[in-house]
C-alpha positions in Angstrom: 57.5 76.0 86.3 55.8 77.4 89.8 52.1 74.9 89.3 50.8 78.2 90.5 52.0 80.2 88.0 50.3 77.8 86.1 46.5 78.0 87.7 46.6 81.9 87.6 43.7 83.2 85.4 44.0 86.7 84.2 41.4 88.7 85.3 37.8 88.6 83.8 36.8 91.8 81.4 34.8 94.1 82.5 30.9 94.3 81.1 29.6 97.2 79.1 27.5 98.9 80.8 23.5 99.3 79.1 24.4 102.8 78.1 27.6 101.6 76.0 26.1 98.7 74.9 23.1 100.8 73.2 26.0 103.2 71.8 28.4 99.9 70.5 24.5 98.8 68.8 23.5 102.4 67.4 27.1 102.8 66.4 26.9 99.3 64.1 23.9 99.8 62.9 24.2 100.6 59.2 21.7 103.6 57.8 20.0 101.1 55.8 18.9 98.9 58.7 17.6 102.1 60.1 15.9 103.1 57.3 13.9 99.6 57.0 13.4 99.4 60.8 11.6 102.4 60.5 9.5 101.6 57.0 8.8 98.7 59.4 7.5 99.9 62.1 6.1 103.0 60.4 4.0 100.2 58.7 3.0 98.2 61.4 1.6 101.5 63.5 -0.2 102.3 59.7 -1.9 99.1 60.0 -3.3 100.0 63.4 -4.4 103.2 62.1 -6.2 101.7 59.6 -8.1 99.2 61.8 -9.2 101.6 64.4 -10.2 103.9 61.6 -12.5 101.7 60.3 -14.1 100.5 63.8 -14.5 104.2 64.8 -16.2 104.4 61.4 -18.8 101.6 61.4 -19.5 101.9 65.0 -20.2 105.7 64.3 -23.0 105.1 61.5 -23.9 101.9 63.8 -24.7 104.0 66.5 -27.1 105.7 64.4 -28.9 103.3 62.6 -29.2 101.2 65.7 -30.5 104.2 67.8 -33.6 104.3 65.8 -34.3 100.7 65.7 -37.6 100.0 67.4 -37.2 96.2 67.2 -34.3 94.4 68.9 -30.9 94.8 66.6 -29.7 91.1 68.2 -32.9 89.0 67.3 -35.2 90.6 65.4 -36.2 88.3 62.1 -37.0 91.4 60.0 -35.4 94.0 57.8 -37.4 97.1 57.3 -35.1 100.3 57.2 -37.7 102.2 55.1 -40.6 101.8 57.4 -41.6 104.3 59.9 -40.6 103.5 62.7 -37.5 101.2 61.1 -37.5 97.8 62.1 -34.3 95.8 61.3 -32.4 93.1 63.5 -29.3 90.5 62.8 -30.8 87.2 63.6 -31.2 85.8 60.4 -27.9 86.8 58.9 -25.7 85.8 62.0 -27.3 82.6 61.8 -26.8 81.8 57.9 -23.4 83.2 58.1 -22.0 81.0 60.8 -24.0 77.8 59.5 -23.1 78.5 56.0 -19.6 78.7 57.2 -19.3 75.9 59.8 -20.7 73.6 56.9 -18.0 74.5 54.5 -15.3 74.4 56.9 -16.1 70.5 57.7 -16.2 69.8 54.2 -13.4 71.6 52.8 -10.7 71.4 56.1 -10.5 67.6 55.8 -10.3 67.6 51.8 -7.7 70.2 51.6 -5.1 68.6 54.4 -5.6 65.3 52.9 -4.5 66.7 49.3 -2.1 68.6 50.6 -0.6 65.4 52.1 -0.8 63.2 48.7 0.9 66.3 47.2 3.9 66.1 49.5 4.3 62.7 50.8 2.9 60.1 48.1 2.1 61.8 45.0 5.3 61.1 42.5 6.7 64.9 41.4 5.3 64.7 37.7 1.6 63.8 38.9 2.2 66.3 41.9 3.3 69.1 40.0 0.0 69.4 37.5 -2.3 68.5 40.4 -0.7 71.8 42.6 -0.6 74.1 39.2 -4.6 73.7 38.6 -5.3 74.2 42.7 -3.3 77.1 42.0 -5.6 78.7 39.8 -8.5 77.4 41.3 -7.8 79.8 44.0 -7.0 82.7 41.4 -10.9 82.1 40.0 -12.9 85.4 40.8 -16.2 84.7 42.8 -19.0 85.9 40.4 -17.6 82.9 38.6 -18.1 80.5 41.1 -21.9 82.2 41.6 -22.3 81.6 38.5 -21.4 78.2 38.7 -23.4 77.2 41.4 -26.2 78.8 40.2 -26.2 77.4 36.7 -24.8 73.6 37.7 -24.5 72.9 41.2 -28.0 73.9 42.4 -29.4 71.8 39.4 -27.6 69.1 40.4 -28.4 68.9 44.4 -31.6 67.7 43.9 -30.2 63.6 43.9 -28.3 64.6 47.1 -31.0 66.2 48.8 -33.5 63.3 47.7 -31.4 60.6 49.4 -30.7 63.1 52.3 -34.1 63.3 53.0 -35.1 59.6 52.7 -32.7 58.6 54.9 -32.1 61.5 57.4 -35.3 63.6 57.2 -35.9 62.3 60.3 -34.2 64.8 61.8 -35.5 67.7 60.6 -32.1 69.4 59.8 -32.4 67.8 56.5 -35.7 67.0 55.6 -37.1 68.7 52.1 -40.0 70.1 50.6 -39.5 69.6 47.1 -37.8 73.2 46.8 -35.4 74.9 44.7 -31.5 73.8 46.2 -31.3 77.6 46.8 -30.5 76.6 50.6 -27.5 77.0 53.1 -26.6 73.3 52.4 -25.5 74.3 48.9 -24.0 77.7 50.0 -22.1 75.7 52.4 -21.2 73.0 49.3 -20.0 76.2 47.1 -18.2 77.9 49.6 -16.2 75.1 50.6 -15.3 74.4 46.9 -14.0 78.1 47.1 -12.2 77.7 49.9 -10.4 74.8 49.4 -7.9 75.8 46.9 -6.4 78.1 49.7 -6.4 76.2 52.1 -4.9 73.3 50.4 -1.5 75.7 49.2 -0.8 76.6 52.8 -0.8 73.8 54.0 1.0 72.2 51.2 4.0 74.5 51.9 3.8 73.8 56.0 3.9 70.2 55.5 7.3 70.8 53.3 8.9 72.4 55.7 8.6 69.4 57.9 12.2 68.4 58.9 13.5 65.5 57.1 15.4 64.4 60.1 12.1 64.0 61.9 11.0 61.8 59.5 14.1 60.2 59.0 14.0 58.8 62.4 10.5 58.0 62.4 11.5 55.9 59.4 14.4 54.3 61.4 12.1 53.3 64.7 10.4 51.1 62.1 7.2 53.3 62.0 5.1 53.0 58.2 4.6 56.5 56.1 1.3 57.1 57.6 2.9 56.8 61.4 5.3 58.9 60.3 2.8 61.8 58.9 0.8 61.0 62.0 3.9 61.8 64.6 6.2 64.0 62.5 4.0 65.5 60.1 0.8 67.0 60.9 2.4 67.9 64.9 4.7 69.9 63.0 2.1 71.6 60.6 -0.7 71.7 63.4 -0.5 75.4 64.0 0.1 76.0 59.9 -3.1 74.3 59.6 -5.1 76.2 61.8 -3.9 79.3 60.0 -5.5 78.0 56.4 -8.1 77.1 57.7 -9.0 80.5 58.9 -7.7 82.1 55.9 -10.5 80.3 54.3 -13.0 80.7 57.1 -12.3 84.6 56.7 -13.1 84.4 53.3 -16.1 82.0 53.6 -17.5 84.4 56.4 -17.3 87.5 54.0 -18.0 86.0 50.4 -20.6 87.9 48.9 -21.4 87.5 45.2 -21.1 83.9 45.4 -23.3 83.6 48.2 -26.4 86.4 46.4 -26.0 84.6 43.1 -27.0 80.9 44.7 -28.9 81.8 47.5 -32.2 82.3 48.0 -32.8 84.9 50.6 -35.6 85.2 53.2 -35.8 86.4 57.2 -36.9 83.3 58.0 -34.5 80.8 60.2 -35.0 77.2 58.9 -34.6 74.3 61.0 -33.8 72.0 57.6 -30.6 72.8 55.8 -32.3 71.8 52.8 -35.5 74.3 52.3 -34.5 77.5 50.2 -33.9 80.9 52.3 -32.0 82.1 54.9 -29.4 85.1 54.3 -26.0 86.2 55.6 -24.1 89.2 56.4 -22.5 90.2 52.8 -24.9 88.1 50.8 -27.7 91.3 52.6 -25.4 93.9 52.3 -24.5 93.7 48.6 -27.9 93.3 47.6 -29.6 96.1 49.4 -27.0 98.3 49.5 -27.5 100.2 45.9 -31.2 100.8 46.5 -31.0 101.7 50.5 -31.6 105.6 51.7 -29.4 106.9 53.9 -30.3 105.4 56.9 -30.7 101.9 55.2 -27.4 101.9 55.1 -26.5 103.0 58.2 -28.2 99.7 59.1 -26.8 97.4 56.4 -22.9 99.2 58.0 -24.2 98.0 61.6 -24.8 94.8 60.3 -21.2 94.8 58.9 -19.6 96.4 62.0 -21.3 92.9 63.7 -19.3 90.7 60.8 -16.2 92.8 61.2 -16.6 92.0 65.0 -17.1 88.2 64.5 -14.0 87.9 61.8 -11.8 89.6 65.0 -13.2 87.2 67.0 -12.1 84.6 64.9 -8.7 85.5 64.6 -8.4 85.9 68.1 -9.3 82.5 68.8 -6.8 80.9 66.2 -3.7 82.9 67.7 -4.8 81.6 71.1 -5.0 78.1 69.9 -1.8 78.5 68.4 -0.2 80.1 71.3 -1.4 76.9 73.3 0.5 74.8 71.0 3.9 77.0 70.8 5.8 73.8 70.9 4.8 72.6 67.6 5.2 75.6 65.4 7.9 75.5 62.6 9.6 78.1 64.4 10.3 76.3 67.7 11.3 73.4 65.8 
């Protein structure tokens, strides 16, 4: 046989061109597919609708309210819609929304990772199972039950912690105490993170299963001990995960609001000590003015929200660019 013969190739095939290649594709696709591709993205573009509904909305009757403010909207410590001229501003509430909310994310973040981790790497499967089933329902627990809670045997109960708080870190002045009811952002902060944590703790319990077991296989045959291996296989792995709990509970800890009115003791008053009753925060002001304002009172108490509905966006944001930044460990990439 001619070696020749032998090396001859036939001919490579012609490439569709774009314009067949979309035909061959709209040809294959089934009417189903269609059909959900376009529930799909008929629902996606819905979802946008609705968002910049509501923002047209609340910056609307924002505009108004805000218009006829004669003190500063940003940093005024007062809330007077009925007055004439209205005096109203967002200080207060920014500030005991944030705290309130920074405090129960450092409580509740580490708690929640750590339990999800005895669930899934150390807890056997019949002490596991019962543990999951009642965080389960913890998170199913509606929020005026947790106000009432709080109000009937946390706050009791805070005075012990905020004694020994404020012998030995009075000093201070963020917790020093004056004897007061525990109506105070420390215990809003204690009772939110309790609330929080129950959600939290399930996402993160299913991101940390998904871990591949081959990871951890080889991390188990390079000699490294269970907590090496969570440490370099698991929580990389789960990072991003993580970071999406933890803003599903930040978003609800931002926007609680019967909880919040039911323990709290509000005032428009910023407190250096975490300790001394008063303080307020964005839904905590709105749900308990909001039945008795006029008109224009709530036009104010909606500006107040549009700012809350600006902050929770601005939250998000920031956790899809921090996961963005760590692409590589995502579940999806794995």
């Amino acid at each position: 046989m001619d070696i020749s013969t032998q090396n001859t190739q036939a001919p490579p095939t012609p490439e569709p061109s774009p314009a067949e290649q979309k035909r061959a594709a709209r040809g294959a696709t089934r009417p189903g597919d269609r059909i959900f591709l376009g529930l799909s993205r008929g629902s996606g573009i819905f979802l946008l609708v609705i968002m910049a509904a509501i923002a047209v909305f609340l910056t609307y009757r924002a505009t108004l309210a805000i218009s006829k403010d004669e003190g500063n909207f940003l940093t005024t410590f007062e809330w007077n819609t009925g007055t004439v001229p209205p005096v109203f501003g967002i200080a207060v509430l920014a500030y005991g929304t944030i705290v309130s909310s920074i405090i129960a994310m450092a409580i509740a973040v580490p708690i929640a990772v750590a339990i999800a981790l005895f669930l899934t790497h150390y807890a056997p499967r019949k002490l596991g199972g019962p543990i999951a089933y009642v965080i389960d329902l913890l998170a199913a627990v509606p929020s005026i039950v947790y106000g009432l809670w709080g109000a009937l045997i946390l706050v009791p109960q805070m005075d012990g912690l905020f004694h020994w708080l404020n012998d030995y870190f009075g000093w201070t002045g963020i917790f020093s105490w004056e004897e007061g009811p525990a109506r105070s952002m420390l215990t809003v902060g204690i009772l939110l993170a309790i609330m929080i944590l129950p959600i939290i703790t399930n996402v993160s319990r299913e991101v940390f299963r998904q871990v591949p077991q081959m990871h951890e296989e080889a991390a188990l045959a390079l000699g490294a001990t269970r907590w090496e291996v969570i440490r370099m296989a698991v929580l990389p792995f789960g990072r991003s995960g993580v970071i999406s709990a933890s803003m599903l509970g930040l978003g609800r800890a931002l926007g609680e609001t019967m909880a919040v009115a039911t323990v709290l003791s509000p005032d428009f008053d910023i407190h250096a000590s975490l300790l001394n009753p008063g303080g307020g925060t964005f839904a905590q002001n709105i749900a308990s003015k909001f039945g008795e304002a006029s008109e224009f009172g709530r036009d104010a108490l909606i500006a107040s929200g549009l700012v809350l509905f600006v902050i929770t966006l601005l939250v998000n944001g920031a956790a899809r660019a921090i996961i963005a930044r760590r692409k590589e460990y995502s579940g999806a990439n794995a």
